[in-house]
C-alpha positions as CSV (number, residue, x, y, z in Angstrom):
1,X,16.0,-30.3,23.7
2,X,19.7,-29.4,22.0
3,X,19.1,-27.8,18.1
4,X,19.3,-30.3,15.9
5,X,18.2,-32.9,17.6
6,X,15.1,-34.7,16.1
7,X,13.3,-37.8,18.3
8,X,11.6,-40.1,16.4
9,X,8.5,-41.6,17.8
10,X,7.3,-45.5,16.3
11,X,5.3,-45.2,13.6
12,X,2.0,-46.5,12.5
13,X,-0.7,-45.9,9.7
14,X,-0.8,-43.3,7.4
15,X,2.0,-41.3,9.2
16,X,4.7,-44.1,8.8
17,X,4.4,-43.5,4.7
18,X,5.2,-40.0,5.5
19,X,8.6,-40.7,7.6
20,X,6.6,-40.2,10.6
21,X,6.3,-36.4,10.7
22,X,2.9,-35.9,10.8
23,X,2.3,-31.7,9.4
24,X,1.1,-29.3,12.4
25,X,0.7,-25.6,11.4
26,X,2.4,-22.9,13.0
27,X,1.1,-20.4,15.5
28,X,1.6,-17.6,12.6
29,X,-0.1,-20.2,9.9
30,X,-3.5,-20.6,11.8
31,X,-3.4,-16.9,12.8
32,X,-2.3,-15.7,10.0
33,X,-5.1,-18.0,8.1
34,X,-7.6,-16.7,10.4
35,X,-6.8,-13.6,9.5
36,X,-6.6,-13.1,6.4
37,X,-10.0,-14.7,6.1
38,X,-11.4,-12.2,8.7
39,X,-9.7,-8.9,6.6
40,X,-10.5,-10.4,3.2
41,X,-14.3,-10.4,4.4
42,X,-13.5,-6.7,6.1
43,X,-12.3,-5.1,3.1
44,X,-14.9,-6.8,0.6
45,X,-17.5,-5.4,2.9
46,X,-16.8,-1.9,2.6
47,X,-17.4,0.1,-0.6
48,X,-14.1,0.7,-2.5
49,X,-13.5,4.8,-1.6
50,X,-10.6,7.6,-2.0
51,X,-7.4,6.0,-4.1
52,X,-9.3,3.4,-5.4
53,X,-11.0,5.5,-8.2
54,X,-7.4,6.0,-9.6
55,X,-6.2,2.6,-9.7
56,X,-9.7,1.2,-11.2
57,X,-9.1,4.0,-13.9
58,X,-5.5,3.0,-14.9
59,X,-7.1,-1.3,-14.9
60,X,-9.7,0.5,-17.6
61,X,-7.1,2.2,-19.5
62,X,-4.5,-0.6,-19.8
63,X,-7.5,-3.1,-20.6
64,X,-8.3,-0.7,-23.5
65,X,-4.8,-0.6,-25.0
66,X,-2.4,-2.7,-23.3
67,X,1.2,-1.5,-25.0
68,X,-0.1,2.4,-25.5
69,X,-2.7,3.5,-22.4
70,X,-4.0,6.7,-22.3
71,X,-3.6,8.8,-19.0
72,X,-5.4,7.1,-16.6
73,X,-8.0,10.0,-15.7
74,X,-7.8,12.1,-19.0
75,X,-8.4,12.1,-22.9
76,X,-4.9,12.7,-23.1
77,X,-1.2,10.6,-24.0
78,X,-0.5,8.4,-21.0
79,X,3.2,8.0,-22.1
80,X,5.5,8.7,-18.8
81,X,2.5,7.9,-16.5
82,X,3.6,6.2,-12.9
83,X,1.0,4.7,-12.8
84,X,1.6,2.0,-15.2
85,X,3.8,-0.2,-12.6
86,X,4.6,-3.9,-13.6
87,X,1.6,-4.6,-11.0
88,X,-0.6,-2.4,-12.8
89,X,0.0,-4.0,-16.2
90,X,-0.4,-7.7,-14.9
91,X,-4.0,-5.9,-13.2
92,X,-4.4,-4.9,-17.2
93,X,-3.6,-8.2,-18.4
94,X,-6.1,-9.6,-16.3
95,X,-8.6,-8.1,-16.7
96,X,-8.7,-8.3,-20.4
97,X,-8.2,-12.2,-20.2
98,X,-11.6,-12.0,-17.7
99,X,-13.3,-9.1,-19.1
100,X,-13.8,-7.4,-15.5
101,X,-14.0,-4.2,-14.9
102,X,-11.6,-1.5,-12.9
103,X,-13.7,-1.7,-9.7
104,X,-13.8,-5.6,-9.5
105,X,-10.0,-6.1,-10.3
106,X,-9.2,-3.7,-7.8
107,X,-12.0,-5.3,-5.4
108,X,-10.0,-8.5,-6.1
109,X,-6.1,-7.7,-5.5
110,X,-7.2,-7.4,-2.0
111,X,-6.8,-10.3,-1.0
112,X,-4.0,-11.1,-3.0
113,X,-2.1,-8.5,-1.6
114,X,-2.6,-9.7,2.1
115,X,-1.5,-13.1,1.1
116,X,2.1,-11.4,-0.3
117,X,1.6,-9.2,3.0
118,X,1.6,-11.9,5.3
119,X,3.7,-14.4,4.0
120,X,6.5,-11.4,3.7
121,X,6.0,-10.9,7.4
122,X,6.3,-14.1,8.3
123,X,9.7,-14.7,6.5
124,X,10.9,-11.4,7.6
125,X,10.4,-11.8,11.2
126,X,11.6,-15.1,11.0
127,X,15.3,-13.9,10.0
128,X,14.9,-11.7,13.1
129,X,14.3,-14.8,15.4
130,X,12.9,-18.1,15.8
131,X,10.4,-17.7,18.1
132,X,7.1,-19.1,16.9
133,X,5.0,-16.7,18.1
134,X,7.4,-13.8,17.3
135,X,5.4,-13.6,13.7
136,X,2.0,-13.7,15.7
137,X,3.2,-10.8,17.7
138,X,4.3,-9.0,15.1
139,X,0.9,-9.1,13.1
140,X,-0.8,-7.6,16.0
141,X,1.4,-4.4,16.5
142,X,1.6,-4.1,12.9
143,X,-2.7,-3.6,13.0
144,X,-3.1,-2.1,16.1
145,X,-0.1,-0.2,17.7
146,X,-0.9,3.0,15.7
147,X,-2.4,5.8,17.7
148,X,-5.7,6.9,18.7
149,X,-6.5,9.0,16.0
150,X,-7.7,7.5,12.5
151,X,-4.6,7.2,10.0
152,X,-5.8,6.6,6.5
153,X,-3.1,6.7,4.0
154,X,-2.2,4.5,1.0
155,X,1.0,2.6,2.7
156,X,-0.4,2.4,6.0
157,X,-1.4,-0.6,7.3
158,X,-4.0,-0.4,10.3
159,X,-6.4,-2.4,10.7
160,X,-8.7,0.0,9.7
161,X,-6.8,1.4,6.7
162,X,-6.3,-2.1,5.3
163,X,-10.1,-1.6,4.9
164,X,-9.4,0.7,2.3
165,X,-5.9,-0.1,0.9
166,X,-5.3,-3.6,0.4
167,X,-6.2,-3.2,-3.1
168,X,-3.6,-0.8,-3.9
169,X,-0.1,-1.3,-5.1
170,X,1.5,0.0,-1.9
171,X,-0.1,-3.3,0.0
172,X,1.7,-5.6,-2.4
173,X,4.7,-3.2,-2.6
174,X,5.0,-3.8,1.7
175,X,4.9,-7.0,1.3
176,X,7.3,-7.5,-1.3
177,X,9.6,-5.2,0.5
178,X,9.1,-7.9,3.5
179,X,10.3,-10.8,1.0
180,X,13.0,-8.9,0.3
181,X,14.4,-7.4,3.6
182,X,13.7,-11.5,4.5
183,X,16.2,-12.8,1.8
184,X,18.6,-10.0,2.2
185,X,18.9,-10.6,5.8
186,X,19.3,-14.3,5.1
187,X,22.3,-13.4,3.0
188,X,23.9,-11.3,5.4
189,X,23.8,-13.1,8.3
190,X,26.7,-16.1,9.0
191,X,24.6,-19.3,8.1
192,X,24.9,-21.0,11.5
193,X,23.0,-18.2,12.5
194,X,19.7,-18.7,10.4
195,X,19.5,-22.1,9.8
196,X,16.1,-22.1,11.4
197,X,14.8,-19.6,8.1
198,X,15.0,-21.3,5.4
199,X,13.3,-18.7,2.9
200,X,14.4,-20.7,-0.3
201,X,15.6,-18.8,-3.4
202,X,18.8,-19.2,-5.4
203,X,22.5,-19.1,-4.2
204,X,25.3,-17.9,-5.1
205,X,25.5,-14.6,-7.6
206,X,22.2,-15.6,-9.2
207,X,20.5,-15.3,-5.8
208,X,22.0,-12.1,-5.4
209,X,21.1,-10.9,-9.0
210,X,17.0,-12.4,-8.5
211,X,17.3,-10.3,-5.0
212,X,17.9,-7.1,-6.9
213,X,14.9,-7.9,-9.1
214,X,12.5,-8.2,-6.6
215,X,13.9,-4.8,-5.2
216,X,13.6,-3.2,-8.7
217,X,10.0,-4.2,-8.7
218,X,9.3,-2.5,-5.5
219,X,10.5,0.6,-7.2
220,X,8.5,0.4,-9.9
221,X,5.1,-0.5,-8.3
222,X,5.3,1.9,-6.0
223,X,8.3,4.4,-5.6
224,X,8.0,5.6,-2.3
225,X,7.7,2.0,-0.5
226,X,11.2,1.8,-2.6
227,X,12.5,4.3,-0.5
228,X,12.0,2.2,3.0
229,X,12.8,-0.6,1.4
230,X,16.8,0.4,0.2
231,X,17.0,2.1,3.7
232,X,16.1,-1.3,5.2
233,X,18.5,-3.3,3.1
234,X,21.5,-1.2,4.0
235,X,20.3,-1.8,7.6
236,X,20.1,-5.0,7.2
237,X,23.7,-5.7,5.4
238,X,25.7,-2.9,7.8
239,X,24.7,-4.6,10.7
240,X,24.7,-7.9,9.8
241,X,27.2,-8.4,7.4
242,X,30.8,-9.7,8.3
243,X,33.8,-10.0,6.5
244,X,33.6,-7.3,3.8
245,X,36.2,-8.6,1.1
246,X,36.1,-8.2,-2.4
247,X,33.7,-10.6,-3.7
248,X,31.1,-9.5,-0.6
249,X,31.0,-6.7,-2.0
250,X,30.8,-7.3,-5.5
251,X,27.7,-9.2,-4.6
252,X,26.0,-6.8,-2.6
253,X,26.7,-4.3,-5.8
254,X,25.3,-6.8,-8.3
255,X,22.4,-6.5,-6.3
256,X,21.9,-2.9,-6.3
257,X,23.1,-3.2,-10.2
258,X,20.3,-5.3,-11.1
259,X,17.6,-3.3,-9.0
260,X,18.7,-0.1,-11.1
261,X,19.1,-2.0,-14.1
262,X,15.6,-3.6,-14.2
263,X,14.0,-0.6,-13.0
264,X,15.1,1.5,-15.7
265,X,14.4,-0.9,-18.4
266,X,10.5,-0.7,-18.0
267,X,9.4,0.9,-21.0
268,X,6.4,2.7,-19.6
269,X,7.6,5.5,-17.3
270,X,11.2,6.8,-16.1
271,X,11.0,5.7,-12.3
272,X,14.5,8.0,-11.7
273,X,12.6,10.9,-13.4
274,X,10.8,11.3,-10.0
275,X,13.2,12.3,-8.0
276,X,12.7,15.6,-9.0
277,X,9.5,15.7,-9.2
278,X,7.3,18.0,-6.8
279,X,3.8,18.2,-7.4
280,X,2.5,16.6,-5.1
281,X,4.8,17.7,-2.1
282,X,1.8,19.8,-1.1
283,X,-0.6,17.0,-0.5
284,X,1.5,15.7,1.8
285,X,2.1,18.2,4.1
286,X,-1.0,17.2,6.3
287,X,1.3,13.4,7.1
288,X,3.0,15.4,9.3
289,X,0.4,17.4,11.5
290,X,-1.2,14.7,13.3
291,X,2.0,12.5,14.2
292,X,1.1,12.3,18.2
293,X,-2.2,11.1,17.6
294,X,-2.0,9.0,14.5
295,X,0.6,6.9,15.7
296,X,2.3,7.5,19.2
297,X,1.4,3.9,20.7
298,X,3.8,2.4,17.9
299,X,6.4,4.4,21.0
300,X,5.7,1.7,22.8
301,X,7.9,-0.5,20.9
302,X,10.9,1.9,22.1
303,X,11.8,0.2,25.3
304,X,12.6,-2.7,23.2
305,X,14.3,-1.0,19.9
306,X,16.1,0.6,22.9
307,X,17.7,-2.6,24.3
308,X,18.5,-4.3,20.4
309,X,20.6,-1.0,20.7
310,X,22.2,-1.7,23.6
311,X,23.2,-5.2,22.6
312,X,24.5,-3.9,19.5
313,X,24.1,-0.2,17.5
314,X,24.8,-1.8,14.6
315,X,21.1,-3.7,15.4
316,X,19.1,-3.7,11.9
317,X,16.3,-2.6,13.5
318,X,17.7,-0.1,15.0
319,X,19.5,1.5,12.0
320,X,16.5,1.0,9.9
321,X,14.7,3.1,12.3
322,X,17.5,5.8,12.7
323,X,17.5,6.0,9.2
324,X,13.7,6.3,8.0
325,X,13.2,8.6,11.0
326,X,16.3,10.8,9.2
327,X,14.0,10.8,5.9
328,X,11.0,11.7,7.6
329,X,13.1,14.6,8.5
330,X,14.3,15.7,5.6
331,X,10.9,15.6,3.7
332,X,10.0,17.9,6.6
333,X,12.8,20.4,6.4
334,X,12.8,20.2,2.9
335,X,9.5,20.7,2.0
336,X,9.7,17.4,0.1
337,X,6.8,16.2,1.8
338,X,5.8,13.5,0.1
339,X,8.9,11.0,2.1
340,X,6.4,11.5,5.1
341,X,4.9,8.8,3.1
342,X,7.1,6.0,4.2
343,X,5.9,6.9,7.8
344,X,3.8,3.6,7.9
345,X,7.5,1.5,7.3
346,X,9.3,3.3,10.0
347,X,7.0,2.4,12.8
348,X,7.6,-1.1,11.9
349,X,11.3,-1.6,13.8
350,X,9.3,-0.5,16.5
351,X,7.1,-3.0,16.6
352,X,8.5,-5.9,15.7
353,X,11.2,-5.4,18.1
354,X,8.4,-4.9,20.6
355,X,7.2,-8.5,19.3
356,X,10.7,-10.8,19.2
357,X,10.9,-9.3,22.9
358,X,7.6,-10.3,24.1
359,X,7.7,-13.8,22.2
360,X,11.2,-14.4,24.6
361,X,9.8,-18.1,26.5
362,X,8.8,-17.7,29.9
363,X,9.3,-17.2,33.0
364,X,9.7,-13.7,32.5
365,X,11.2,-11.0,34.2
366,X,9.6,-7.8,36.2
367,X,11.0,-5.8,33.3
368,X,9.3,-7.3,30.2
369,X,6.6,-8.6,32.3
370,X,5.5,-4.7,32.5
371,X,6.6,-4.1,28.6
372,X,4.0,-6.9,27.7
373,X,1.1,-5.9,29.9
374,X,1.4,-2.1,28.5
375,X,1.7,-3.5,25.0
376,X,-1.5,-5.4,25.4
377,X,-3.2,-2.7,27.1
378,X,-1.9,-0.2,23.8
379,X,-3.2,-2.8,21.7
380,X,-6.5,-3.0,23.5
381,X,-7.1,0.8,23.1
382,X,-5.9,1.3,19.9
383,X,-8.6,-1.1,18.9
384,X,-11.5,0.2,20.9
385,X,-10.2,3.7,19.5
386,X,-9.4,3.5,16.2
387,X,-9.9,-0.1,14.2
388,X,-12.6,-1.7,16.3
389,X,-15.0,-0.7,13.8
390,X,-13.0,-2.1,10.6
391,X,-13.8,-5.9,11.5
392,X,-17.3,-5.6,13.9
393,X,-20.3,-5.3,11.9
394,X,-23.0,-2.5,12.7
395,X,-25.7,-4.9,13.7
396,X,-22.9,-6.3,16.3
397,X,-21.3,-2.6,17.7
398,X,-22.4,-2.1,20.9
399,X,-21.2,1.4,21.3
400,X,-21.2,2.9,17.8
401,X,-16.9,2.1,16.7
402,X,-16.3,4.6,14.6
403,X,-16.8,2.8,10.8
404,X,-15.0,3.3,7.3
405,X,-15.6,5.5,4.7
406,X,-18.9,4.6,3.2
407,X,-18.4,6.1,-0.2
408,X,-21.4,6.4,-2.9
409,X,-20.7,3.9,-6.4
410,X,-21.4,5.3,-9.7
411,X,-22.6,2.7,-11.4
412,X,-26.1,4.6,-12.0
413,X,-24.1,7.4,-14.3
414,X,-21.5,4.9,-15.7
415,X,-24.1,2.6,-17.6
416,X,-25.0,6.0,-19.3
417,X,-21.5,7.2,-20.5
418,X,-19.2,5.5,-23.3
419,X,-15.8,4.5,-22.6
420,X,-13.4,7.6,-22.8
421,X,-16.2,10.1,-23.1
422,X,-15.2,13.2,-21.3
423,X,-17.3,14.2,-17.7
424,X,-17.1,17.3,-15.9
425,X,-18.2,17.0,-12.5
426,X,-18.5,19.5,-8.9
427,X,-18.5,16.5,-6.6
428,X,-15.1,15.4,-4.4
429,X,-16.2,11.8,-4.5
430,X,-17.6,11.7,-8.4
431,X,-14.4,13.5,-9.4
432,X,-12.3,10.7,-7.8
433,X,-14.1,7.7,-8.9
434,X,-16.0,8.3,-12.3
435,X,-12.6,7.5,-14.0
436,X,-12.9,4.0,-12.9
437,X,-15.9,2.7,-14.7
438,X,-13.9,3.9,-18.2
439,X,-14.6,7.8,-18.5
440,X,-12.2,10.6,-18.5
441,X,-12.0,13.8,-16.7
442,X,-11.6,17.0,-18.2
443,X,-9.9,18.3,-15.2
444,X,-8.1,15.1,-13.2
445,X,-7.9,15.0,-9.9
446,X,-5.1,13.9,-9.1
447,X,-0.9,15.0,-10.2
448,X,0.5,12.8,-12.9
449,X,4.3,12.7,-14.3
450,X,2.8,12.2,-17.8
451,X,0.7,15.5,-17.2
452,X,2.0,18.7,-16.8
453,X,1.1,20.2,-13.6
454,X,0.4,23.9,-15.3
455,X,-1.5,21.9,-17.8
456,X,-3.6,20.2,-15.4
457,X,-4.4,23.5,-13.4
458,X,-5.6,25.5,-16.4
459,X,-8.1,22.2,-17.0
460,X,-9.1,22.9,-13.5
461,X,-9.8,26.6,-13.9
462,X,-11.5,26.0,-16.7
463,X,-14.0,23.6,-15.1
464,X,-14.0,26.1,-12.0
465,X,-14.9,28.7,-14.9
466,X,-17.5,26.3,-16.5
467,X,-19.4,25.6,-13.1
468,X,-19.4,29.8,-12.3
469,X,-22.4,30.6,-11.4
470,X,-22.1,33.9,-13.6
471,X,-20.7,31.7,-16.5
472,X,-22.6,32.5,-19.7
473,X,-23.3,29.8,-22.8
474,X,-21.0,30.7,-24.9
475,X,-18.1,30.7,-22.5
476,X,-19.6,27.1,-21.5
477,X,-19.8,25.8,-24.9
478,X,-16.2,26.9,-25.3
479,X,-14.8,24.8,-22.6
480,X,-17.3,21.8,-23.8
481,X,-15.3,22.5,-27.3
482,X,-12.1,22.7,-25.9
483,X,-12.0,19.8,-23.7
484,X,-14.7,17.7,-26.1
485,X,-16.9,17.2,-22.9
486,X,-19.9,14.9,-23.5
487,X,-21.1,14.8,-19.7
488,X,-22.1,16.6,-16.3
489,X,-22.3,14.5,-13.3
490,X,-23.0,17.5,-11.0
491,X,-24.0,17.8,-6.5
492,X,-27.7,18.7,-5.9
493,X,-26.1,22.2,-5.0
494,X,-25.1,22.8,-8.8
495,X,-27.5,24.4,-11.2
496,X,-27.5,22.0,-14.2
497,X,-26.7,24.8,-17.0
498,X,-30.4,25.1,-19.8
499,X,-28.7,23.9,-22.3
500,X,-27.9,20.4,-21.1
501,X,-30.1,17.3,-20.6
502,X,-30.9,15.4,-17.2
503,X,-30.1,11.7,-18.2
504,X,-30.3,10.5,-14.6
505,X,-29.8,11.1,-11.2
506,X,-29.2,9.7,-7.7
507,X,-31.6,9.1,-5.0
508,X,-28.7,8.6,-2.3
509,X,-27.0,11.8,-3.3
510,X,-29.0,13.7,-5.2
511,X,-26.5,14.2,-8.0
512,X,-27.6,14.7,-11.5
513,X,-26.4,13.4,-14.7
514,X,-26.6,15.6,-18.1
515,X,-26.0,15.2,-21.8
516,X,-23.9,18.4,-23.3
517,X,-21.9,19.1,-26.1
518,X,-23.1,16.6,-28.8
519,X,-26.2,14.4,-30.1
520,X,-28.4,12.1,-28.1
């Protein structure tokens, strides 16, 4: 059948009111329905772990005061904090309206982020072709073709990591980048080319201006997505864009012009301020030691980037890939390594170029015959390796998949402590996930613009100094002065100091809660 042409059948019943066009999903709808049911129920099933203490802090603190937060983990100012994205205010702004909690928003962006995940996909992959099943394809590398060794890092989007993630703002920031490259690729290619899209928005210089809102957003909910994302709209426009005359490029500019513009309106933080900022460069050197195993079956996807190349360099696949792979680079050879961070958006050329050439219509040839029988068979043992254990229950795994992270809640100490009151704590996960019931830290765990990094360390040394065990009372009770602590929530291997007072304690851990520094 020619494009374009439409064959009407008779008629009859319900379907003639509707012009005879009776609604049939798409492959990508009833996958992508499928899952996002199966993942919603994945990630609500495990306990929230790692980031996820942050972000339920910084829901607490903007639910307290929602045009002046404190710092999210801290009794201190939160002016200049990150944290406090667009995204994170409207988490604020829900939660006062519901009176949830930290933990339960975050519990419950999940699966609102996977909706704005998938329906981005969809769109985007749909500029690249219109093959139904193209979208399908694309899902299924974007879970599986990872590596075989466990890659768990806010941004990445494994099966198994979306366990974890999908609550935080990088899962709604990949998505949105998706929207995004989708509309900016519809704008750059000739319309007789992607009449099959249709992704809707506005036309004309409006269109243009929205689109550079929506990548302004990006940048403030989560910075380093932001990064991918402008390296995958110049892809886009250099290799698809014809005809570069005046007004072209005045509307490519009023794009970029409104992304800056918006960005640096938000009242809360100084996005550009970041640039320059290095504290947490360290962190992030360990992205880069495990690249072979944590994601070298998304190579697989090379045969494929490798003939979009040969069709045409100027591919947008193939210069977004060139160009995040340059980044990647320079964090390295920089030290900067926090751009290792957009890792999880540079695998992606790689496989959706694997899927548009494996959703070509049959027959097919010897040579992607083999490309789509290796795919699979990647696919196959990056899930027995790596994510099987994300979506198969325990009382279901026959061979013991390795599982997530099965973190302890702190609910037990919480009900004990008052909103704001200051904790010090020994324990990795306590110290990342007391914040989000509503207390503070005296030492925070985490680097924050809004913080000063030599600020934050001497906090730290003074809770290393507190927790000495050849610390004496008085140089205790001077660090409870200083930092106004109220509460220990200390490991079974920590003495509790004589002058304090058990409150409570854990029977899964062991850990100990205790009054200091004030009345009962």
């Amino acid at each position: 059948m020619s494009a374009g042409v439409v064959v009407r059948r008779p008629v009859r019943g319900a379907t003639a009111l509707r012009g005879g066009r009776a609604w049939r999903p798409t492959p990508y709808q009833a996958v992508g329905f499928l899952f996002f049911l199966l993942m919603s129920l994945a990630y609500w099933a495990v306990p929230l772990c790692c980031d996820a203490g942050q972000h339920a802090a910084v829901v607490e603190r903007l639910k307290a005061d929602l045009l002046d937060p404190r710092h999210p983990m801290a009794d201190l100012p939160g002016a200049g904090s990150a944290y406090y994205s667009p995204y994170a205010v409207a988490q604020g702004l829900f939660a006062r309206l519901t009176g949830l909690g930290g933990w339960e928003v975050v519990r419950l962006a999940g699966p609102v982020n996977l909706l704005v995940l998938l329906t981005g996909l969809g769109r985007f992959v749909r500029v690249l072709t219109p093959r139904p099943w193209a979208p399908v394809l694309a899902l299924g590398a974007m879970t599986l073709l990872w590596g075989t060794e466990r890659a768990w890092w806010s941004g990445y989007l494994g099966l198994m990591s979306m366990t974890g993630n999908l609550g935080y703002p990088s899962a709604c920031a990949i998505g949105l980048t998706f929207w995004a490259w989708a509309l900016t690729g519809a704008r750059a290619r000739d319309a007789r080319q992607v009449r099959y899209v249709g992704p809707g928005g506005l036309r004309g210089l409006p269109g243009y201006a929205a689109l550079g809102l929506l990548y302004g957003l990006v940048l403030l909910v989560h910075p380093i997505t932001a990064v991918a994302a402008a390296l995958g709209a110049v892809a886009l426009v250099t290799g698809w864009q014809r005809g570069w005359r005046g007004a072209v490029a005045g509307r490519w500019a009023l794009t970029g012009g409104a992304a800056v513009a918006s960005a640096a309106a938000w009242p809360y933080f100084d996005v550009f301020a970041l640039a320059g900022d290095d504290s947490v460069d360290g962190m992030h050197r360990i992205l880069y030691l495990h690249l072979p195993g944590e994601f070298w079956l998304a190579l697989l996807g090379l045969p494929a980037l490798w003939l979009r190349g040969r069709r045409s360099p100027l591919d947008p696949l193939v210069l977004m890939f060139a160009l995040d792979c340059a980044v990647v680079a320079y964090g390295w050879f920089s030290g900067h390594y926090t751009y290792g961070r957009i890792l999880g958006l540079t695998l992606v050329p790689l496989q959706f170029a694997l899927a548009v050439e494996l959703a070509a219509p049959r027959p097919w040839g010897r040579w992607r015959a083999a490309l789509g029988r290796t795919a699979a068979a990647g696919a196959l043992l990056g899930f027995l390796t790596v994510h099987a254990g994300a979506v198969v229950p325990r009382a279901l795994d026959p061979v013991g998949f390795e599982q997530p992270p099965h973190w302890p809640t702190y609910e037990w100490a919480a009900r004990h402590i008052g909103p704001g009151e200051v904790v010090i704590t020994d324990g990795y996960y306590a110290g990342h996930a007391i914040a989000g019931y509503g207390p503070n830290l005296a030492a925070p765990a985490w680097p924050d613009p809004s913080l000063d990094e030599a600020e934050r360390r001497r906090r730290v040394a003074d809770v290393e100094a507190y927790l000495a065990p050849g610390s004496t009372r008085a140089e205790r009770a001077a660090v409870v002065r200083r930092h106004h602590v109220r509460w220990l929530l200390l490991t079974r291997w920590q003495p509790v100091p004589e002058e304090a007072v058990v409150v409570a304690w854990s029977e899964r851990t062991g850990e100990v809660l205790a009054r200091v520094g004030g009345r009962g």
